[in-house]
N, C-alpha and C positions, 0 to 999 in steps of 0.2 A: 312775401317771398322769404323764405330762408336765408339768402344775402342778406338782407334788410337790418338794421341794426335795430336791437331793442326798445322798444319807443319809451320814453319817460319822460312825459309833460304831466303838467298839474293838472287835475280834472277842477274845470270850474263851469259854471252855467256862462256860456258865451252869449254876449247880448251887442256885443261889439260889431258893426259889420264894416267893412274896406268900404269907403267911400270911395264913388262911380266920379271921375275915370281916373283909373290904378294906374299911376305912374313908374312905379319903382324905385321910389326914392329910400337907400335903408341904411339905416346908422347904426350901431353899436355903443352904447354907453357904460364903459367900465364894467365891463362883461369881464366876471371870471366864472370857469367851469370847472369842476372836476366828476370824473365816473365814479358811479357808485363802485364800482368793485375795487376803486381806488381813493377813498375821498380825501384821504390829506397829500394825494399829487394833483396839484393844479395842472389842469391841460392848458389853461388860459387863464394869465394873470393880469386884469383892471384894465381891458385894452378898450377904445375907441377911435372908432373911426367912420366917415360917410361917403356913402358909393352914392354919387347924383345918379336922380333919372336920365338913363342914356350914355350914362359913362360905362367906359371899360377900365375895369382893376383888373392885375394882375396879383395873384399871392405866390410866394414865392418862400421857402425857409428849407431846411432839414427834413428829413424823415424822422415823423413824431412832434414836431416845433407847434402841433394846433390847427393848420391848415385846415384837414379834413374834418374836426370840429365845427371849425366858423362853419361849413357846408349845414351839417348835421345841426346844429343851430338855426339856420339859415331855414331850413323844412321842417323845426321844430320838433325831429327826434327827439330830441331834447332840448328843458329848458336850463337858463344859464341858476347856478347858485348864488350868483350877483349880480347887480347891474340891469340893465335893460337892453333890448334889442325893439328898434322901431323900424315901422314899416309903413312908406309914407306919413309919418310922424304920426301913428297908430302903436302903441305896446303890442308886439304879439303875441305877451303870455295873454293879453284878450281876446283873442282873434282865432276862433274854431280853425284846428290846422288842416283841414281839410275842406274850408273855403281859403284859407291862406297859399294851401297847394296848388291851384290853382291856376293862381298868377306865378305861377315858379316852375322853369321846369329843369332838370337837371341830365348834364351827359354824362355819365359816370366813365372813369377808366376800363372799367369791363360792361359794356351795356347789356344788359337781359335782352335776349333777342328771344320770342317765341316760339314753337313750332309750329308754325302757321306760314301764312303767305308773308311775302315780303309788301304789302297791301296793308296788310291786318297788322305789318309790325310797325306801318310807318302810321296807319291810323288811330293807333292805339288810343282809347283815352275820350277820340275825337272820331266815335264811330256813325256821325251824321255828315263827315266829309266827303266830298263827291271825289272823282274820280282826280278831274281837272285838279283840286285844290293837294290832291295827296301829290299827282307828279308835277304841281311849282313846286310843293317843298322839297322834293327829291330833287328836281333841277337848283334851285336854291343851294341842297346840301350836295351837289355833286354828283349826286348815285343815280340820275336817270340813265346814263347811259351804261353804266356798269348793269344795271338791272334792266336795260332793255335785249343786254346781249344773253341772259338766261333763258334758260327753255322755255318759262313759261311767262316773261316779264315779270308785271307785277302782281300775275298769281303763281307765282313759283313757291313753292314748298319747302323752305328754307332749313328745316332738320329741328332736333335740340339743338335746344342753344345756338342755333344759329350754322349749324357744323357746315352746312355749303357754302357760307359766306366764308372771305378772308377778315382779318381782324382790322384792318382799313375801311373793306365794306361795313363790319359791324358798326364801327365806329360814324358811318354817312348815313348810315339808315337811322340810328340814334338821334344824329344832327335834323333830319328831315323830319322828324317824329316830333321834337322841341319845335321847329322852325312852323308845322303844319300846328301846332297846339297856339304858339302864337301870343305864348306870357309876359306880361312887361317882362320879368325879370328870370335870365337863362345862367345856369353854373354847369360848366365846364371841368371836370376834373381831370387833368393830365391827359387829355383829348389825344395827344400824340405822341405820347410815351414810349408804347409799342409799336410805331410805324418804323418802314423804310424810308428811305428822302423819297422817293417816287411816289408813295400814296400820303407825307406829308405834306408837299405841294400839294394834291389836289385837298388834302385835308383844310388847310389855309386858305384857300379860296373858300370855302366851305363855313369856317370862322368869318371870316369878312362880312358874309351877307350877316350870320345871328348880331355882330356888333353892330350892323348900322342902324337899327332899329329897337336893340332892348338894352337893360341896362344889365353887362355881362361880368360875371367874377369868372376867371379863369386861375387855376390851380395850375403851373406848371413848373420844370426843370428847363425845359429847351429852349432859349434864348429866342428862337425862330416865334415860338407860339406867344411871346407876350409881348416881341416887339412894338407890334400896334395898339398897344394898352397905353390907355389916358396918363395911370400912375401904376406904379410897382408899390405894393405891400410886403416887408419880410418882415416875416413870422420869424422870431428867434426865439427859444424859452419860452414860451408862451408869453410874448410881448410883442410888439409891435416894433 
């Protein structure tokens, strides 16, 4: 997609594979990065730190402090210029990022909604899931009922980018699309940013279920969203 940031990992012959059964357990050792179009501004200077399987982190810092980085790291957009990033105590500059995706799946602040059904947006990815398994995860992330009250349910024809949706809804069809894909490890980015308090409540309940089951990084500002988080991470300067 054109959103998508630039990909810049090493190319190497991957002979590594994630040993069966992927927990989510993933550390950070003295990870520093910086972009190429910038390389003597460290975005991330010599941080570590470990997210157990099944915990929830929150991250939490400035706009620009690295956040979005660890993400982007995290899905191997990119690799770090130092350090190590382990996954399940695997290095994932060995690990093909496209079995390592996988096991990972990500909410973004503005989530790509298709032109398509709201079906096909929450199956995406996961197009051998039956009917049943696509509306738990909508019931899961909140939005069965919001999508049972549309003309056509869950084959309603949702626009570009999603335009008949509210930006609440986009953001629970996203939730259901993670939740139906089903990866140890889910990231969160500013999930409720752009809500009112009426569709962050229902957003919240919606969090709940992704945390009891995977091991969740949540990026946010609003106090409300990282309450229930195991530990808080602040990102300052690209430190920890």
């Amino acid at each position: 997609l054109s959103e998508s940031p630039k990909i810049s990992v090493r190319e190497v012959d991957y002979k590594t594979k994630l040993k069966e059964p992927v927990r989510g357990r993933i550390a950070f050792d003295a990870v520093s990065f910086a972009y190429e179009s910038a390389p003597h501004t460290q975005i991330l200077r010599d941080i570590s730190f470990e997210v157990k399987a099944g915990e929830t982190v929150a991250i939490v810092g400035r706009s620009g402090a690295g956040k979005t980085t660890i993400f982007r790291l995290l899905q191997r957009f990119y690799d770090p210029v130092k350090g190590a990033i382990y996954f399940d105590r695997q290095d994932m500059a060995t690990i093909n990022p496209k079995e390592l995706r996988r096991y990972i799946a990500s909410v973004p602040q503005e989530p790509f909604i298709f032109s398509s059904s709201v079906r096909d947006n929450i199956a995406l990815g996961v197009e051998d899931a039956t009917q049943e398994e696509v509306e738990l995860a909508a019931r899961k992330a909140n939005a069965h009922d919001f999508i049972m009250s549309l003309s056509d349910g869950y084959e309603t024809q949702v626009g570009e980018r999603g335009a008949k949706l509210s930006t609440g809804q986009k953001q629970r069809l996203a939730i259901a699309r993670a939740l139906l894909k089903n990866p140890p490890v889910i990231l969160l980015d500013e999930p409720t940013s752009a809500l009112d308090a009426h569709n962050e409540v229902l957003l919240q309940k919606s969090l709940s279920e992704i945390t009891k089951a995977h091991t969740t990084l949540i990026i946010a500002h609003r106090l409300s969203t990282i309450a229930q988080a195991d530990r808080i991470l602040v990102v300052d300067d690209g430190k920890i």
